[in-house]
N, C-alpha and C positions, 0 to 999 in steps of 0.2 A: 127210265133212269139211265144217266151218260156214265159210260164207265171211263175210267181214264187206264190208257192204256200205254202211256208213258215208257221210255227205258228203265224210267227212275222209279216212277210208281208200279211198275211190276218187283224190281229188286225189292220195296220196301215191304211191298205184300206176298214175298211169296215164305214159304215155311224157314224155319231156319238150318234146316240141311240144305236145301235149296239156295239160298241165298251163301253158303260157305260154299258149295260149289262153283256157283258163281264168282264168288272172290278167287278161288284157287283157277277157273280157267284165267279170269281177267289178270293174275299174277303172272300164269304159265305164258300168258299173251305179250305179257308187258316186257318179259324177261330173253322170249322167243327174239319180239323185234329188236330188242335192243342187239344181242348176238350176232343178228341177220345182217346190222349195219355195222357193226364192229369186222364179224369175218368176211364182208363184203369188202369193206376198205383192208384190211388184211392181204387181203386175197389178191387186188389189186395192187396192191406196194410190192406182194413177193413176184408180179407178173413184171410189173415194171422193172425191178431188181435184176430178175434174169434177162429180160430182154438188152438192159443194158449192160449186162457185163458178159452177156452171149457174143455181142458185136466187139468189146474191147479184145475179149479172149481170141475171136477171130483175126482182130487186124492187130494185135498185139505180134512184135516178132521176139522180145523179151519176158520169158517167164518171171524172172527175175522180179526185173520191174512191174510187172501185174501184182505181182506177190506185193513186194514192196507200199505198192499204190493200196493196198487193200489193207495190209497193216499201218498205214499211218490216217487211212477213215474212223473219225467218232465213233462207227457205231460200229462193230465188232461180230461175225458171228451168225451171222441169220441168211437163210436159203442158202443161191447153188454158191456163191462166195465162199459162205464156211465149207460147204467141198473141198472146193481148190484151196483153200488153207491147210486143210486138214490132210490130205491128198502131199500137197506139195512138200508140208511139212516132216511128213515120215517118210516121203522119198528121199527127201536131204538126210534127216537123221540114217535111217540104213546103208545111204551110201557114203557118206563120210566112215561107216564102220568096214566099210570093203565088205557087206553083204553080195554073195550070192545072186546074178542077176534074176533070177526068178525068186529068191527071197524079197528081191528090194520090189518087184513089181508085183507080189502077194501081199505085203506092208501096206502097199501105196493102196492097192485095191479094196483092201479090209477095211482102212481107216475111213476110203469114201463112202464102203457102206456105211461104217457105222454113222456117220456123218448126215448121206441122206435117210437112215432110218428116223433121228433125232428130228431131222428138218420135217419128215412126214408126220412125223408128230407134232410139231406144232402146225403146221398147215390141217392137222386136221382136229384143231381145239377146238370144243364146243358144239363139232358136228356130232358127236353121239348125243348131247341133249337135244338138239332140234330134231333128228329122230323120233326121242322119246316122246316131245311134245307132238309131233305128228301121230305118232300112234295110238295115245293114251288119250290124247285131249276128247276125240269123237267119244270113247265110250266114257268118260268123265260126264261126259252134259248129257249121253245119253243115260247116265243112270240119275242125273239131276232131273230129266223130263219124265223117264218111270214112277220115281219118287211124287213129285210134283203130280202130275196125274190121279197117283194114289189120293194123295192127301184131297183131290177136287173131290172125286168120286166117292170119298169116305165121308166127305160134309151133305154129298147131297142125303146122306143117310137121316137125317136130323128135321128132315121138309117133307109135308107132305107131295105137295106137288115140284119136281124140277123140271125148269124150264134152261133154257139155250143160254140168256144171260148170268145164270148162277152160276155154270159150269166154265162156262167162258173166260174167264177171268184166271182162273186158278189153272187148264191149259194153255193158256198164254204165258204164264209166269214159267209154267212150265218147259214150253217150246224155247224158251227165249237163254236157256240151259244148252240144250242143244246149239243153237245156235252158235254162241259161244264156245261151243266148243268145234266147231267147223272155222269160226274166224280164230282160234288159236291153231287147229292144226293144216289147215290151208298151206299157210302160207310159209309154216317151219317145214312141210314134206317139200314143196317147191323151193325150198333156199337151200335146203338138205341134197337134194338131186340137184341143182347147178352146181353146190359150192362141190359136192363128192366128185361130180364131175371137171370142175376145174384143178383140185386137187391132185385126179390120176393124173390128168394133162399134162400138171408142170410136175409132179413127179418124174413121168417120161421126161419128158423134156432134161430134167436133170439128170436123169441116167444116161440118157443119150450123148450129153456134153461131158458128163464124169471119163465117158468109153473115151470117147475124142482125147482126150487129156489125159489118161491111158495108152491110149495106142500111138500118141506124139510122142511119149515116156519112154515105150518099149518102143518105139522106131532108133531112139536117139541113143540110148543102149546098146543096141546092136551096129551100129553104123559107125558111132565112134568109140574111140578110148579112152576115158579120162581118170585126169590126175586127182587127186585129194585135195581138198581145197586148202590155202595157206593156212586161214584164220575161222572161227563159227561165225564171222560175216559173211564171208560168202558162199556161194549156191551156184553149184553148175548151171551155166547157160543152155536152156534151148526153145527153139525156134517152132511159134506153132503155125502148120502149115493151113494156110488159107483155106476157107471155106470153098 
C-alpha cells in the first residue's frame, strides 16, 4: 500500500496538537521573515544616511548651514542627523544663556547621549523577537516530534502484528514538526547576528562622529571669544575641520 507522504497530507494527518504546532512554527516563520526584510532594508537606509551626512559633515565648513540644511529635510529626526540636531541645539540654547564653558559642552554632550540612546533603539527594533524565535522555535517542533511519536507508538498498541509502514507515517508527521522548527529558527539566529552586529557598528560609528562634533565644539570655545547672538536666528559660526 503507497502512502502519501506529502507536506500537505502529513499536516492533515497528523494529531491535532501536532498540527497547532505546526501552524504556530509556520506563523513564527512567516512573521520572522517578514522582520528580516523589514530591518534588512532598515538597516541599510540608516547606513546610507550616515555615510552621507559623515562626508557633508566632513567637507561642510558651516555648521550653521548643515544645521539649517537638515532642518528644512521632510523627514526629521532619525540616526546620526538627530545627533547633531540635538547636539547643536543645546549648545546654542546654553550659550546664548552665557553658560559656563564646561556647562555648555556637558549640555551639548548629555543631549547626544540621550539622542543616540533613542537612535539604538530604534536600530535595534524587532531584534529581540528574532532572538526569541531562534531560540524557542527548535524546542517548539521538538516537542511537536515527541508528541507526534507518542501518538505513532500508542496506536501501534491496538494491532496485533506492527510492521515498518504503520509506524512510518505518524513519524514522518512527526519529524516534519521539527523540521519546522529549524526552517523558523535558522534563519531569525542568522539575521539576529548580522543585524546585532551591524547595529554595534553604526552605533560606533555614531559615537565616534558625535566626539568629532564635540571636540570641533570644545576647540572653538577655547580659541575664540564670542559675542551673543543679535536675534534667536542666529547660531554662532564654526568651522569643521577636515577629516
Amino acid at each position: 500500500m503507497k502512502t502519501d507522504l506529502s507536506l500537505l497530507s502529513l499536516f492533515t494527518d497528523a494529531s491535532a496538537l501536532v498540527q497547532i504546532v505546526m501552524l504556530i512554527l509556520m506563523i513564527l516563520s512567516v512573521l520572522s521573515w517578514t522582520l528580516i526584510f523589514q530591518r534588512g532594508y532598515a538597516l541599510r537606509q540608516a547606513q546610507k544616511l550616515f555615510d552621507e551626512f559623515q562626508e557633508r559633515f566632513h567637507l561642510s565648513a558651516d555648521l550653521n548651514r548643515l544645521y539649517d540644511y537638515l532642518a528644512q529635510k521632510r523627514h526629521q529626526g532619525y540616526g546620526i542627523e538627530q545627533v547633531f540636531r540635538q547636539g547643536f541645539r543645546e549648545f546654542v540654547r546654553l550659550y546664548k544663556q552665557e553658560a559656563p564653558t564646561d556647562a555648555v559642552m556637558e549640555g551639548t554632550e548629555r543631549a547626544m547621549r540621550v539622542a543616540l540612546a533613542k537612535q539604538e533603539d530604534e536600530l535595534e527594533q524587532s531584534l529581540p523577537f528574532l532572538a526569541t524565535v531562534g531560540s524557542i522555535s527548535v524546542y517548539i517542533g521538538l516537542f511537536g516530534t515527541v508528541w507526534g511519536i507518542m501518538t505513532a507508538f500508542r496506536g501501534l498498541g491496538s494491532v496485533q502484528q506492527a510492521t515498518l509502514a504503520m509506524v512510518a507515517p505518524g513519524i514522518s508527521e512527526a519529524l516534519v514538526a521539527t523540521a519546522l522548527g529549524l526552517f523558523a529558527a535558522i534563519p531569525a539566529v542568522f539575521a539576529y547576528n548580522r543585524f546585532f552586529n551591524h547595529v554595534d557598528k553604526l552605533i560606533r560609528a555614531y559615537d565616534n562622529l558625535a566626539e568629532e562634533f564635540s571636540t570641533a565644539l570644545h576647540r572653538r570655545l577655547h580659541s575664540q571669544s564670542w559675542q551673543e547672538p543679535e536675534n534667536d536666528t542666529m547660531r554662532p559660526n564654526f568651522d569643521v575641520p577636515n577629516k
